[in-house]
C-alpha positions as CSV (number, residue, x, y, z in Angstrom):
1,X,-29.2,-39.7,-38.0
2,X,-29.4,-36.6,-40.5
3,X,-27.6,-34.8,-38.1
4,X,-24.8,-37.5,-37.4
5,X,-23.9,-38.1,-41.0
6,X,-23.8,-33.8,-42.2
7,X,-21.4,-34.0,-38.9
8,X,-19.0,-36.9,-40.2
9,X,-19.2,-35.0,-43.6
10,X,-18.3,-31.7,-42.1
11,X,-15.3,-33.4,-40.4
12,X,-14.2,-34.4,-43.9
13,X,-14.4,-31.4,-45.1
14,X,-12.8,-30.0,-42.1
15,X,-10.0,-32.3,-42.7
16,X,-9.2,-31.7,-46.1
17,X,-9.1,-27.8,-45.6
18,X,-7.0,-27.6,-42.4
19,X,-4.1,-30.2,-43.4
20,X,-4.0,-28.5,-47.0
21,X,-4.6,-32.6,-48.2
22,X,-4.7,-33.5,-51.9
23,X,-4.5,-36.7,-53.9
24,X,-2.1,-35.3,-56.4
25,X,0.5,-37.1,-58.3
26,X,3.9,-35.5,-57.5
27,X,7.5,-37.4,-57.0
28,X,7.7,-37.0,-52.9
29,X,5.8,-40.6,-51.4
30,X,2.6,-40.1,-49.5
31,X,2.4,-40.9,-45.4
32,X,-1.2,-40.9,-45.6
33,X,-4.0,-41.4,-48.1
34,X,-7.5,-41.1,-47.9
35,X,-9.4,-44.3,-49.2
36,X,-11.3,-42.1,-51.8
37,X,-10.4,-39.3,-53.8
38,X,-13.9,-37.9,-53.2
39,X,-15.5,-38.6,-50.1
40,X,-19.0,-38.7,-49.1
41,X,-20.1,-40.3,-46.2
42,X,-23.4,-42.4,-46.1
43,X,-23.2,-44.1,-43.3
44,X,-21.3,-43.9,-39.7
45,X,-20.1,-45.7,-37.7
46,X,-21.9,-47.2,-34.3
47,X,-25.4,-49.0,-33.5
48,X,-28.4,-48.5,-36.7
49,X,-31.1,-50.4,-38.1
50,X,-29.5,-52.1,-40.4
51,X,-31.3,-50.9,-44.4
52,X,-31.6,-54.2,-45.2
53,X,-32.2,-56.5,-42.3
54,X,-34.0,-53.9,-40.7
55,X,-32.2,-55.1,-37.3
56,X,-30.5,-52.7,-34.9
57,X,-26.9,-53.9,-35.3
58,X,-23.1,-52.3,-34.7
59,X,-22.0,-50.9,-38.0
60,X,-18.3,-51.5,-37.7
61,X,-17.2,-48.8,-40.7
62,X,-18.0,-46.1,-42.5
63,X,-19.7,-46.4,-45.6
64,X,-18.5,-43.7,-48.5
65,X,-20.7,-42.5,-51.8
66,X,-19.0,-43.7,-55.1
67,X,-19.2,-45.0,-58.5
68,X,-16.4,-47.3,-60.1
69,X,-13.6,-45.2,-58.0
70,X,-10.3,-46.8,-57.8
71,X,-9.6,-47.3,-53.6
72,X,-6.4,-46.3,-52.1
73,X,-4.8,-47.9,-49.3
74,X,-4.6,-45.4,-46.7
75,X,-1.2,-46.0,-45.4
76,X,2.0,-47.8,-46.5
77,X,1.3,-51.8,-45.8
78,X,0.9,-55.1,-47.0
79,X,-1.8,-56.8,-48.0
80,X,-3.4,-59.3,-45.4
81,X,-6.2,-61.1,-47.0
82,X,-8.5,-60.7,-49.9
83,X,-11.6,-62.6,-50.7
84,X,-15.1,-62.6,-51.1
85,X,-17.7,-62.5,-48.0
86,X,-21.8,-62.9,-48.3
87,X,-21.8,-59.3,-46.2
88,X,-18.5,-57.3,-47.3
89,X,-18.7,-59.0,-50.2
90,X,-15.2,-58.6,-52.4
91,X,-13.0,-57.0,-50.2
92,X,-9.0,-56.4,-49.1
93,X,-7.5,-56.4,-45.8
94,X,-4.1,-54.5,-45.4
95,X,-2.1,-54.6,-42.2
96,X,-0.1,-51.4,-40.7
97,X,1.3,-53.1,-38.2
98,X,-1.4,-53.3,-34.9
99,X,-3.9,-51.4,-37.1
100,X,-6.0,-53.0,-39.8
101,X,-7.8,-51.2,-42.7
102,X,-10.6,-52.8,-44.4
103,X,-11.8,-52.4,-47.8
104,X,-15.1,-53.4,-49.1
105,X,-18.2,-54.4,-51.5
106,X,-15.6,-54.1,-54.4
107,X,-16.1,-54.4,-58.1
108,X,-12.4,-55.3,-58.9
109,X,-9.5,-56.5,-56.6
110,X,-5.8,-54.6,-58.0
111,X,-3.6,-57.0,-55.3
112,X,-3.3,-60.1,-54.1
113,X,-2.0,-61.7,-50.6
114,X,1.3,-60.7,-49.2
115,X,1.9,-57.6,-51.6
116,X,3.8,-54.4,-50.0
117,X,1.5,-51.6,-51.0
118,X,2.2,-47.7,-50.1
119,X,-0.3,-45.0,-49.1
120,X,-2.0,-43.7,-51.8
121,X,-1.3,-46.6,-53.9
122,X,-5.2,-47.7,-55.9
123,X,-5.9,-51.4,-54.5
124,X,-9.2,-52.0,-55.8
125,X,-12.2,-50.2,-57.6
126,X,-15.8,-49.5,-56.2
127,X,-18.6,-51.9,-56.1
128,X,-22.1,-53.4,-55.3
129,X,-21.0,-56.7,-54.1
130,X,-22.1,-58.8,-51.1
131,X,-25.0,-57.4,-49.0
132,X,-25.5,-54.1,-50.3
133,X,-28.2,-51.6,-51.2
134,X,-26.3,-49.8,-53.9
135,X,-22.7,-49.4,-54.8
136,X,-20.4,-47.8,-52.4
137,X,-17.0,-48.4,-50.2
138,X,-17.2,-49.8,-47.1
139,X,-14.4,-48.8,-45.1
140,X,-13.2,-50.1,-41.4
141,X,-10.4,-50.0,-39.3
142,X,-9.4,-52.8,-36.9
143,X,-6.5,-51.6,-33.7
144,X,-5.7,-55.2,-32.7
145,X,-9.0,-57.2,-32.8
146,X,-11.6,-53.8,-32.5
147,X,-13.2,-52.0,-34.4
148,X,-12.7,-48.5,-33.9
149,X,-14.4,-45.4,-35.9
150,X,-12.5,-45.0,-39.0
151,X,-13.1,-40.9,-39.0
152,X,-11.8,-40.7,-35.4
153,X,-8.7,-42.9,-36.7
154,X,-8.0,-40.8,-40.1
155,X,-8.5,-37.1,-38.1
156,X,-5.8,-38.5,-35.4
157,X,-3.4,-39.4,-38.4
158,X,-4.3,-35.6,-40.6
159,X,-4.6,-33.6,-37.2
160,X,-2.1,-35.3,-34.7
161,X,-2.5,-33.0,-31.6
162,X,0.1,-30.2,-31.5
């Protein structure tokens, strides 16, 4: 597991060194946004004994290291749903047309139902809510009704083949 998660973190780091990617403020709009401005992953995504039910069950996201960060949408969007759920706890959905991103175990929700919102843009901040062992973002990524591995989806979108 050690092994799988200093992999997923390499890829980040990967990432943000090939395609030159910053969260800066500038005028020009952004395409693409990581959902962090600092990432650190904690968790993959796949099959793992869950930390708190101590069941072997399908992790459908990625969970990321953070403290009271604000949460960027990761692409230009509108805003889906928003709530609270006993697992994700508070959380926002954003459509991108057939893709989904999914935002969760937040402290503090910026947006509400049917708001446009642009990559980049903060949409929430960090939390411990819902079924959690400490604070930190839970991040997935739906293509129609899947899940699919948010790092394989965010490296096709920074690295499109050439």
């Amino acid at each position: 597991m050690k092994r799988s998660l200093f992999a997923c973190s390499l890829l980040f780091t990967l990432l943000l060194c090939k395609t030159g990617f910053a969260i800066a403020s500038d005028t020009t709009k952004k395409q693409i946004s990581l959902p962090l401005i600092n990432l650190r992953l904690t968790s993959g995504f796949g099959y793992r004994i869950h930390p708190i039910t101590k069941q072997h069950d399908l992790h459908k996201g990625i969970d990321l290291s953070a403290r009271c960060d604000p949460v960027l949408s990761i692409l230009k969007g509108r805003i889906t749903d928003t709530g609270y759920n006993p697992v994700l706890g508070n959380y926002v959905r954003i459509g991108h047309g057939e893709f989904q991103s999914i935002y969760g175990h937040l402290s503090q929700i910026l947006v509400g139902r049917d708001e446009p919102v642009e990559a980049g843009q903060p949409i929430a901040v960090t939390g411990a809510t819902g079924r959690v062992t400490g604070e930190h973002l839970h991040f997935s990524i739906k293509f129609k009704d899947r899940y699919i591995n948010p790092l394989h989806f965010l490296s096709s979108l920074l690295l499109p083949e050439q």
